[in-house]
Every structure is written in C-alpha cells, then in structure tokens.
Backbone as CSV, one residue per row, in Angstrom:
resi,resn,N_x,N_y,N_z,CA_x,CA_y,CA_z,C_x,C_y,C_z
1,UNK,147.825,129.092,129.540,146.580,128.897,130.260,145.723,127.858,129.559
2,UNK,145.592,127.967,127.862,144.970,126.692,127.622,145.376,125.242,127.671
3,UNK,146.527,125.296,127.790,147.462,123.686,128.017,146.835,123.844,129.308
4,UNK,146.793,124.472,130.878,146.613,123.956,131.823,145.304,123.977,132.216
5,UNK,144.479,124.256,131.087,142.916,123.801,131.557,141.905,122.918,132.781
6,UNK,142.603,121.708,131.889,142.199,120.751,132.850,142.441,120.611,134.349
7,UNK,143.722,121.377,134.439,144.359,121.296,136.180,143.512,122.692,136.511
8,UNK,143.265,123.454,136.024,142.258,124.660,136.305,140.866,124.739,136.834
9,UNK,140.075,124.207,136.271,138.937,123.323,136.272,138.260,122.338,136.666
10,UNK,139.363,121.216,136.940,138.900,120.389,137.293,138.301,119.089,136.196
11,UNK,138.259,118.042,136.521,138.353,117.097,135.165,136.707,116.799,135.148
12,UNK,135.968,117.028,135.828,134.466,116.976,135.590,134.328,118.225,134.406
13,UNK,134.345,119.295,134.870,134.118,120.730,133.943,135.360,120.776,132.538
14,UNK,136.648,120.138,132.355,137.186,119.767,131.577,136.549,118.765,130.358
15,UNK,135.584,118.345,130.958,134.882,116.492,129.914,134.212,117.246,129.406
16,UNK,133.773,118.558,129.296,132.142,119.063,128.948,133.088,120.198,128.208
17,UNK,133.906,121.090,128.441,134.522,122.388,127.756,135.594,121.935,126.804
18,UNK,136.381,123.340,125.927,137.094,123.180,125.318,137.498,124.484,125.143
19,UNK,138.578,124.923,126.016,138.890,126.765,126.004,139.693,126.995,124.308
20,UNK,139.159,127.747,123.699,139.449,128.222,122.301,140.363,129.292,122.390
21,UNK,140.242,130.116,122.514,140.835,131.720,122.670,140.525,132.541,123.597
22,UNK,142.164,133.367,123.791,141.936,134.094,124.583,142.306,135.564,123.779
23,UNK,141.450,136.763,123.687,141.580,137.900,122.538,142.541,138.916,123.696
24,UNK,143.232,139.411,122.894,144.129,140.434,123.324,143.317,141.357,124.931
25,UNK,142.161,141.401,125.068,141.234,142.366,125.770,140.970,141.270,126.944
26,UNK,141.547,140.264,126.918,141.554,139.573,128.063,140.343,138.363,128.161
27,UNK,139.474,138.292,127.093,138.005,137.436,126.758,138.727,135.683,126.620
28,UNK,138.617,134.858,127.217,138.711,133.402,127.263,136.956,133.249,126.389
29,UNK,137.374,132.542,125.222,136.569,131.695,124.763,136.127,130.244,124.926
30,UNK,135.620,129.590,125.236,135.313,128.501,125.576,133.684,127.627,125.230
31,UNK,134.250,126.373,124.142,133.360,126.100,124.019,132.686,124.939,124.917
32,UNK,131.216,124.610,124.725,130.804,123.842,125.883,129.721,122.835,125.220
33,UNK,129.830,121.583,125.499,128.995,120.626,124.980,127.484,120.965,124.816
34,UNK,127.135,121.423,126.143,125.275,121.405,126.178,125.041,123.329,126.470
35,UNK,123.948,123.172,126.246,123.312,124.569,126.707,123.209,124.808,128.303
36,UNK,122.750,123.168,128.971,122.372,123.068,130.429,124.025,123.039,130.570
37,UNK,124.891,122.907,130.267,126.360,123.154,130.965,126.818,124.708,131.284
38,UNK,126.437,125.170,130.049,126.807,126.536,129.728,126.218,127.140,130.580
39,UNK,124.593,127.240,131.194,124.351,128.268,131.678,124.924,127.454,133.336
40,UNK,125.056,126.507,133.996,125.155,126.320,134.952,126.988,126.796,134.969
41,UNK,127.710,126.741,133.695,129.371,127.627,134.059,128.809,129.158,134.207
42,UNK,127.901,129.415,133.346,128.092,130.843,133.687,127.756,131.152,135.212
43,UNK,127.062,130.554,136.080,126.957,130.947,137.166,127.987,130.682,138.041
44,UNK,128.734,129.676,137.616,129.710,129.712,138.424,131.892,130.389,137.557
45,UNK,131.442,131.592,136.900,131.947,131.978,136.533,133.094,132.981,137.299
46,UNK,132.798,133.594,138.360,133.431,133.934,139.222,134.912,132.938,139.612
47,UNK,133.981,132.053,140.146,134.926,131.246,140.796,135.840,130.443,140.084
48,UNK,135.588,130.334,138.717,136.504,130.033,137.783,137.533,131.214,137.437
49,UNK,137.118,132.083,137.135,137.959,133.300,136.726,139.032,133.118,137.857
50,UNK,138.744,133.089,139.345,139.651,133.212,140.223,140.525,132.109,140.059
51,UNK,140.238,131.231,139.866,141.208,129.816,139.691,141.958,129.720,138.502
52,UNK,141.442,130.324,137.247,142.292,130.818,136.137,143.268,131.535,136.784
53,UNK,143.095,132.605,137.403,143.938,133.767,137.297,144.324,133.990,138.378
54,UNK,144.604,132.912,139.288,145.218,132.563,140.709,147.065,132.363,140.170
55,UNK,147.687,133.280,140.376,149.403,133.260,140.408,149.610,133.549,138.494
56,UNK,149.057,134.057,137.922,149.366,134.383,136.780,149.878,135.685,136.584
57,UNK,150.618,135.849,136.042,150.842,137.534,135.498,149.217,137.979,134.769
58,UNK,149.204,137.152,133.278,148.188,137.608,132.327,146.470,137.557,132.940
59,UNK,146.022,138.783,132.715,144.705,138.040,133.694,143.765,137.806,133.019
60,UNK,142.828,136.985,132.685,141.875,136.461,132.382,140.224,137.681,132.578
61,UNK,139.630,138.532,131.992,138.669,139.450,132.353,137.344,138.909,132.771
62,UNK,137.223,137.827,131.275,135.789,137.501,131.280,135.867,135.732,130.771
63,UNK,135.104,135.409,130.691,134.712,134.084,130.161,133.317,134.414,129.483
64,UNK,133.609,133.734,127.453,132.283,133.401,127.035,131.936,131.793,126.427
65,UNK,131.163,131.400,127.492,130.907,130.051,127.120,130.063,129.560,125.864
C-alpha cells in the first residue's frame, strides 16, 4: 500500500504527503507538508480510506496525518 500511494491519491495529494507506517491495528501514518493540508486531508478522510482500501485484503482503519 505504501509503494502504491501515489496511484491511490492522486498526484496533487501525493506532492504534499508521505505515508510512513502502517501499525499492526490497522493506523496509516502519514506525514504532510503544511498544517492547512493536514486539516483539509482530514476532512476528506473518508474518501481516502475508501480508495486505500478499495480491492485489498488488508484494511486500512484510520489515517493520522
């Protein structure tokens, strides 16, 4: 899942992140250039989770930006 980031995301939201870890409990870490990025992913956090975890076995729970 972190090699396919960029095809996940999208290459706008790819230029600004950098997914770090993912912990056994299912938590994607991800770091993010600005503060104004971060809170505008967290709102659109949903809809990322679904696009992560669209045809995967492993599922993705949460995202912390």
């Amino acid at each position: 899942m972190l090699e396919a980031w960029p095809e996940l995301v999208g290459p706008q939201i790819a230029q600004v992140t950098a997914p770090e870890s993912v912990s056994q409990d299912g938590l994607l870490r991800v770091r993010v250039k600005t503060a104004a990025w971060a809170a505008e992913l967290s709102m659109m956090t949903p809809q990322i989770l679904a696009r992560v975890n669209a045809g995967r076995a492993g599922r993705i729970k949460g995202i912390r930006w």
